[in-house]
C-alpha positions in Angstrom: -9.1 3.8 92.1 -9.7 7.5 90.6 -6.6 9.2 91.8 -7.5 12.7 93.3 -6.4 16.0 91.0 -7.1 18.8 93.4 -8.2 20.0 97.1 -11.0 22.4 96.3 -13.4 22.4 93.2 -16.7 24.9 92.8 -19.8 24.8 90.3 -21.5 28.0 89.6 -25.4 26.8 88.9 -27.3 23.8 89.8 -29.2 23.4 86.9 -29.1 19.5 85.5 -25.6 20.4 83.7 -24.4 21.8 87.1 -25.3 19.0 89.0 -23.9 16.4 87.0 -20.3 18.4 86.9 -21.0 18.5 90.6 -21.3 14.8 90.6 -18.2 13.9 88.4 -15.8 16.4 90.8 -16.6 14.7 93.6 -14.7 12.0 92.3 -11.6 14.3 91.8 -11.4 17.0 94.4 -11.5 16.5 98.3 -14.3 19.2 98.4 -16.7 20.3 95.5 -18.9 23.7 96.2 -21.9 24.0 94.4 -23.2 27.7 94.2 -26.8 28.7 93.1 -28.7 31.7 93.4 -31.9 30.2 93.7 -33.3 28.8 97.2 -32.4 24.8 95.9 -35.0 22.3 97.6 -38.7 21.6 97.3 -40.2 20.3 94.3 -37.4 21.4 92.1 -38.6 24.6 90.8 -36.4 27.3 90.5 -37.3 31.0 89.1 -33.9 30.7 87.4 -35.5 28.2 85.1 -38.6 29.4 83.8 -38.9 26.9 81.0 -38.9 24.0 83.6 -42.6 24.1 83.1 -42.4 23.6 79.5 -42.2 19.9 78.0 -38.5 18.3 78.3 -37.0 14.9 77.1 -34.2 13.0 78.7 -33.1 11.2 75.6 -32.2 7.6 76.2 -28.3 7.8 75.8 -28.9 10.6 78.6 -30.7 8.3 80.7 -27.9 6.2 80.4 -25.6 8.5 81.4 -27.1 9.8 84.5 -28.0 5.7 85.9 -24.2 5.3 85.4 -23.2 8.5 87.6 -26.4 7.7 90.2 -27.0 4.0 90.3 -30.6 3.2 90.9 -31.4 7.2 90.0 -33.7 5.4 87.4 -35.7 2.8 89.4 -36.0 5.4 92.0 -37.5 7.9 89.8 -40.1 5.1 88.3 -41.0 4.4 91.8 -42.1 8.0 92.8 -44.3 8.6 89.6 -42.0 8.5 86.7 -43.5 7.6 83.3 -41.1 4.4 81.5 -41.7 4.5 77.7 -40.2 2.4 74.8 -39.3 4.5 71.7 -41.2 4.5 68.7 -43.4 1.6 70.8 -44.6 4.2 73.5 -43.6 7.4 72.0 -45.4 8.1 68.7 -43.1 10.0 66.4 -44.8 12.3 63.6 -41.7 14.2 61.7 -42.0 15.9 58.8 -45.8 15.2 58.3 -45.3 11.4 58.6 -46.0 9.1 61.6 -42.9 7.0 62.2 -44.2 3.0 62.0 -43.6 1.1 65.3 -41.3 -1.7 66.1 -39.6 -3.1 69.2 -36.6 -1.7 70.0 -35.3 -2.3 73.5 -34.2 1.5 73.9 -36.3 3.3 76.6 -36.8 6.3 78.4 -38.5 8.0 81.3 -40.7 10.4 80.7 -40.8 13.1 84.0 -40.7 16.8 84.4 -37.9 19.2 84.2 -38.4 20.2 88.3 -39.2 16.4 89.3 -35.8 15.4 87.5 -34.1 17.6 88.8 -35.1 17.5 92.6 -33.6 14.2 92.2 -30.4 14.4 90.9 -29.9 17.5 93.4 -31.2 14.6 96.2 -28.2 12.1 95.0 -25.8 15.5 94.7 -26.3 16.2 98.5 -25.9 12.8 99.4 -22.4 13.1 98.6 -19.7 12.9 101.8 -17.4 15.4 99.6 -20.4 18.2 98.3 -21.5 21.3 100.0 -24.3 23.7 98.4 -24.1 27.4 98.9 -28.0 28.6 97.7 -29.5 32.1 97.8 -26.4 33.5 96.7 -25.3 36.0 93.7 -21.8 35.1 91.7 -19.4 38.6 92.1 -17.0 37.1 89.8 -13.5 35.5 89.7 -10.5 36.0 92.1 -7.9 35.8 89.7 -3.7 35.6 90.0 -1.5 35.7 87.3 -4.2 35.1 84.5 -5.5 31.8 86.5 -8.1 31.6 88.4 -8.0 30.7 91.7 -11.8 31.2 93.0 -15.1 33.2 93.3 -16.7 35.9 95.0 -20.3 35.3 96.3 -22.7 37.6 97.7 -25.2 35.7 100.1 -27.4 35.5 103.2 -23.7 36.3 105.1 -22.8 39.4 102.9 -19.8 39.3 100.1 -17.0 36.6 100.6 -14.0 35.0 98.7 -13.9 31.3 98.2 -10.3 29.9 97.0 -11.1 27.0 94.2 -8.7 24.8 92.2 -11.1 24.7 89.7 -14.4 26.9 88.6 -17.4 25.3 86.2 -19.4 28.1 84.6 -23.3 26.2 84.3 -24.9 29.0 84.5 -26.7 28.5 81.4 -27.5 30.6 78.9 -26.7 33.7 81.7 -23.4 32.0 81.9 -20.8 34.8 82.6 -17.4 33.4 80.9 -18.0 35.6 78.0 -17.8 38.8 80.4 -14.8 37.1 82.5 -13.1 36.8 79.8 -13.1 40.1 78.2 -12.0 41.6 81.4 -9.1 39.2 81.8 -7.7 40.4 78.3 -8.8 36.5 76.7 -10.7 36.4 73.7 -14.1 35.6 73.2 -15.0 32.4 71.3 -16.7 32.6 68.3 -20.1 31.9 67.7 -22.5 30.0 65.7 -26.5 31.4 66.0 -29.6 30.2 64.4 -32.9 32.7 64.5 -35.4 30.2 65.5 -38.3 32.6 67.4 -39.4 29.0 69.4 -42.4 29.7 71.2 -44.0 27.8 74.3 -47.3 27.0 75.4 -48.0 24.6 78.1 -50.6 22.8 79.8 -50.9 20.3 82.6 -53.9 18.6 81.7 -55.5 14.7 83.3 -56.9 12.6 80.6 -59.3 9.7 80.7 -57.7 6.4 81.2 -56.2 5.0 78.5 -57.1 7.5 76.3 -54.6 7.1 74.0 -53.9 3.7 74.4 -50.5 2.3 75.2 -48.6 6.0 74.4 -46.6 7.7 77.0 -45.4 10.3 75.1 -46.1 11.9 71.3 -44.0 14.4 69.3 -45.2 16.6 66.6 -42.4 18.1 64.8 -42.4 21.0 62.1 -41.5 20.9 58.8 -41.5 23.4 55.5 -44.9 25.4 55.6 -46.3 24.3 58.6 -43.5 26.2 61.7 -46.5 24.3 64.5 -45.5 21.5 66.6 -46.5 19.7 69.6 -45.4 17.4 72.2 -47.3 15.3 75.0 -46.2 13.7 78.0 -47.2 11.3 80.6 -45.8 12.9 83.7 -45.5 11.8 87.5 -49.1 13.1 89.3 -51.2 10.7 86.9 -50.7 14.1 84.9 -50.2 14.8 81.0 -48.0 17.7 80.1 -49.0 19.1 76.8 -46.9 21.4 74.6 -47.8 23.5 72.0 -44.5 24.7 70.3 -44.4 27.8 67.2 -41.2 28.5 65.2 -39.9 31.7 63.2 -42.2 34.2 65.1 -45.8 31.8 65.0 -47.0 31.7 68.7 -49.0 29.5 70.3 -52.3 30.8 71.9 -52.9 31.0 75.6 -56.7 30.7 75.6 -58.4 26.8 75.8 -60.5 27.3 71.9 -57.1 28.4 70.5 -55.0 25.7 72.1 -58.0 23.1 70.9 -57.8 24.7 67.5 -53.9 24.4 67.3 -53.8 20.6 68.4 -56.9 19.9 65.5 -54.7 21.2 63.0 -51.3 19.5 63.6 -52.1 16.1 65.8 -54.3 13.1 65.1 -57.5 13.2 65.7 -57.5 10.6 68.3 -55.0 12.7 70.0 -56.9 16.3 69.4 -59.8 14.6 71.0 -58.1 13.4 74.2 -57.0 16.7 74.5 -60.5 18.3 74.5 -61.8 15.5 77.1 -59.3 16.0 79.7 -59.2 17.8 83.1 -57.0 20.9 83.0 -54.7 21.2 86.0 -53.9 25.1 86.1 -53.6 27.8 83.9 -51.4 27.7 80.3 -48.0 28.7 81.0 -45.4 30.6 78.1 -42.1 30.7 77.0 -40.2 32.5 74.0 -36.5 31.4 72.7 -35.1 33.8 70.2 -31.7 32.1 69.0 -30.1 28.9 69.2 -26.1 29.8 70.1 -23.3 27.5 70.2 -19.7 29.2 71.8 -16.4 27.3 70.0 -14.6 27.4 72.8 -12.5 24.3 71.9 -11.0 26.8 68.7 -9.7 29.1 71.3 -5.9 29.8 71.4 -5.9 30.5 75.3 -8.5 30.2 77.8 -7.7 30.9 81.4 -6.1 28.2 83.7 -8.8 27.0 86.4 -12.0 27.7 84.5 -14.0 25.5 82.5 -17.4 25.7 81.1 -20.4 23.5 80.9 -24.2 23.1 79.8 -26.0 25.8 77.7 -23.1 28.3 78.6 -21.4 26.4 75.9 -24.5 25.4 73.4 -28.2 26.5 73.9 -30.3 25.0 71.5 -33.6 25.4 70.1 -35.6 23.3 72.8 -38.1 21.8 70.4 -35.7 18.7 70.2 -35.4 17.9 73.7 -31.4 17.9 73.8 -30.4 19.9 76.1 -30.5 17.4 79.3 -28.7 14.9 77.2 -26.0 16.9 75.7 -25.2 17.9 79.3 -24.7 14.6 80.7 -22.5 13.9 77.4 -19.9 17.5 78.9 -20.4 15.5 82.2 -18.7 12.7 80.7 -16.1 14.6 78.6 -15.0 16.4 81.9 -14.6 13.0 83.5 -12.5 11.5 81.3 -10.3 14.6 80.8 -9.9 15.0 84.4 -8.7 10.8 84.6 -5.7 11.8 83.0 -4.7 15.2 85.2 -5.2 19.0 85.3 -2.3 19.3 82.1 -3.6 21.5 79.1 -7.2 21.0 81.3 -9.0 23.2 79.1 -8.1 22.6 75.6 -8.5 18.4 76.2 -12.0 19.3 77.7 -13.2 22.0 75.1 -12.1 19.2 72.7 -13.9 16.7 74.0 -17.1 18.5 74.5 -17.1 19.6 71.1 -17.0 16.0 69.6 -19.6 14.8 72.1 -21.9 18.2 70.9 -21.3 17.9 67.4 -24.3 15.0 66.5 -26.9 16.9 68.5 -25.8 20.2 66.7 -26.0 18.6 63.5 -29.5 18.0 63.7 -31.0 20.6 65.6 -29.3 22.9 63.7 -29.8 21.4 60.5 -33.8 20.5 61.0 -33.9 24.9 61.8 -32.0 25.6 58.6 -34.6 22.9 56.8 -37.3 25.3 57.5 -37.6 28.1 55.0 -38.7 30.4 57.5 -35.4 30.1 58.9 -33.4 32.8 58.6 -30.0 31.8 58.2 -27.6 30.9 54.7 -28.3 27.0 53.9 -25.2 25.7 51.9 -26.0 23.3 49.1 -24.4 20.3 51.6 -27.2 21.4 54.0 -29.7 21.4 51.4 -29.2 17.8 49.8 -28.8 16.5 53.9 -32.1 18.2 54.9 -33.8 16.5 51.4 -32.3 13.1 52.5 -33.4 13.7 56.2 -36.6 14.5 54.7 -36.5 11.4 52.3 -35.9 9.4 55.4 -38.9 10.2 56.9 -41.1 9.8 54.6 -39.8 6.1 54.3 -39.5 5.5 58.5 -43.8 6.0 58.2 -43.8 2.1 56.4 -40.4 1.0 57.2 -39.6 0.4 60.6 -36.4 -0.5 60.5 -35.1 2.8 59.1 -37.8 4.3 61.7 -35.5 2.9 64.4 -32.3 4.2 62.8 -33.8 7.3 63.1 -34.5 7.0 66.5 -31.6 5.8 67.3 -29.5 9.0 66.1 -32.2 11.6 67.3 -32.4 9.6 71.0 -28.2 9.9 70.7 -27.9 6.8 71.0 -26.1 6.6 67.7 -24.2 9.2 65.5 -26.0 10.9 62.2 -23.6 8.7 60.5 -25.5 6.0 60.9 -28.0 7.4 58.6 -26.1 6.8 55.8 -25.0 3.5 56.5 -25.7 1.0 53.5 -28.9 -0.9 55.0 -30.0 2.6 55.7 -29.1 4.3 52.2 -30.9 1.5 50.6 -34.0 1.3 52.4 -34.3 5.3 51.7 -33.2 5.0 47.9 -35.7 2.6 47.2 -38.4 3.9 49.0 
């Protein structure tokens, strides 16, 4: 029995990070608040997340997570439209030029998008004896005592009030407002470690012929050296595809059909170019620009104020080419779990800690795929140059060798560490080629 830590807890943002703090509190806290500005119900969609229309990927060892927080979330989801897919069966990887070969590997996903996911897990959050939601309603900022805080001012539908809190999540995202709360409270700010990516979105929902590309669900076109153009397809709930053209270091994706055509003729197969160009569209392209991939070291902070914590891309936003972002948050959702099983005590540094070491893989190779690119721009040590030449090694030999193709996997799905990659089966099967 999870022994209770605290009367009142509130989260500030129902994004997927938010709801999944929401979810762990419960567990801890006689009452959990979750605040949002947005109206929260519908389809999902929230203006607050405008790249909810762009492609997103619930890595497998997320998937994981959140069917361990929501039993049955999964089978639920596959039952209203969800897409299942196996990797490297169903999804067809093509990194660094090479198309990853195929082999059976038990570890699978669900391919959905961002809104459908997350109407969901806010379904399951409401669901909760212990949760209230506050929507339509602007954060004010902390009540503080004593350099702890001890709650929130809102401004909503019923003008400006104080809500008392034991404890206050920050998943506000990449608007997050610790940095500012901080400052005013006389804390330091935490340092910070940015990439210049300059990702840029274009997206259309699109209905292809049946079977038009065979057993795929879902096909990921990375970048690489000299070519900064990508592309990712989906199949979505709706019998719809989602396809995503994606542009790094300033290259955007055109908005007209003959561009978007052009763009998927020059980087995807042409089985897949041509499935493309028969398909139904289903609205108009949609756009999105990322300029900087940002990760806050909280956890190297001195102090940090008692009865605040922070979650989601408040902590690390990264460049959303890699589909991590989802994941990583149910990883802070475990982190705050376990911290919170062994009491309130030094709350802050044990979780900071923890959500460091569970961000550190997914850092690694999102940030080290951006520094592989020389358009890039950002210092590349000569450690990061020999990994990104191995990395790149690597995927040259996953296109014939399908058991490092599912090592590879494996570590980008987070289902295991980057370690793995240099494990002796791996090292070998890369060395020789």
């Amino acid at each position: 029995m999870i022994r209770k830590t605290g009367e009142h807890a509130i989260v500030l943002g129902a994004g997927i990070s938010g709801l999944l703090a929401a979810r762990v509190l419960t567990d801890f806290y006689d009452r959990v608040t979750l605040v949002e500005r947005d109206a929260l119900g519908g389809d999902g969609s929230r203006k607050g997340v405008p790249q909810g229309f762009h492609a997103h990927s619930l890595l497998p060892r997320g998937l994981q997570i959140l069917e361990e927080l929501f039993p049955g979330l999964t089978g639920e989801m596959l039952a209203e439209g969800a897409v299942p897919y196996e990797m490297i069966v169903q999804l067809r990887m093509i990194i660094g030029g090479h198309e990853f070969a195929k082999m059976p590997t038990g570890d699978t996903g669900v391919s959905s998008t961002r809104p459908f996911l997350e109407s969901h897990l806010l379904r399951r959050v409401r669901g909760l004896p212990n949760l209230a939601t506050t929507d339509r309603s602007q954060v004010g900022g902390l009540a503080t005592r004593e350099g702890r805080v001890v709650g929130v001012r809102i401004a909503g539908d019923d003008g400006e009030r104080e809500i008392p809190a034991d404890l206050v999540i920050d998943a506000m995202g990449r608007g997050g407002r610790t940095l500012a709360w901080l400052e005013s409270m006389g804390f330091d700010r935490p340092q910070e470690e940015t990439v210049k990516v300059e990702v840029a979105y274009a997206t259309w929902y699109l209905r292809l012929p049946e079977r038009a590309l065979g057993e795929d669900r879902m096909i990921i076109v990375g970048t690489y050296p000299g070519r900064p153009k990508g592309a990712a397809l989906c199949a979505v709930e709706g019998d719809r595809w989602l396809v995503t053209l994606g542009g790094v270091a300033g290259v955007r994706p055109p908005v007209d059909p003959e561009g978007f055509f052009a763009w998927l003729d020059e980087v995807a197969p042409a089985d897949v170019a041509a499935a493309v160009r028969a398909a139904e569209p289903l609205g108009e392209i949609g756009t999105a620009r990322i300029p900087t991939s940002v990760r806050r070291r909280y956890e190297r902070l001195s102090r940090f104020p008692e009865g605040l914590l922070v979650t989601g891309d408040a902590i690390c936003n990264f460049n959303p080419i890699y589909g991590q972002g989802m994941s990583v948050g149910a990883l802070y959702a475990l982190a705050m779990r376990e911290c919170l099983r062994e009491g309130t005590g030094d709350l802050a540094r044990r979780y900071f800690a923890a959500a460091a070491k569970a961000l550190d893989p997914a850092w690694q190779l999102s940030s080290g795929a951006d520094l592989a690119l020389r358009e890039a721009e950002a210092a590349r040590t000569p450690l990061a140059r020999m990994l990104n030449a191995y990395l790149g090694r690597l995927q040259r030999v996953a296109a014939h060798d399908p058991q490092v193709a599912v090592a590879f996997s494996r570590v980008s799905g987070l289902l295991d560490p980057p370690s793995a990659l240099v494990r002796p089966a791996v090292l070998w099967r890369a060395l020789r080629g």
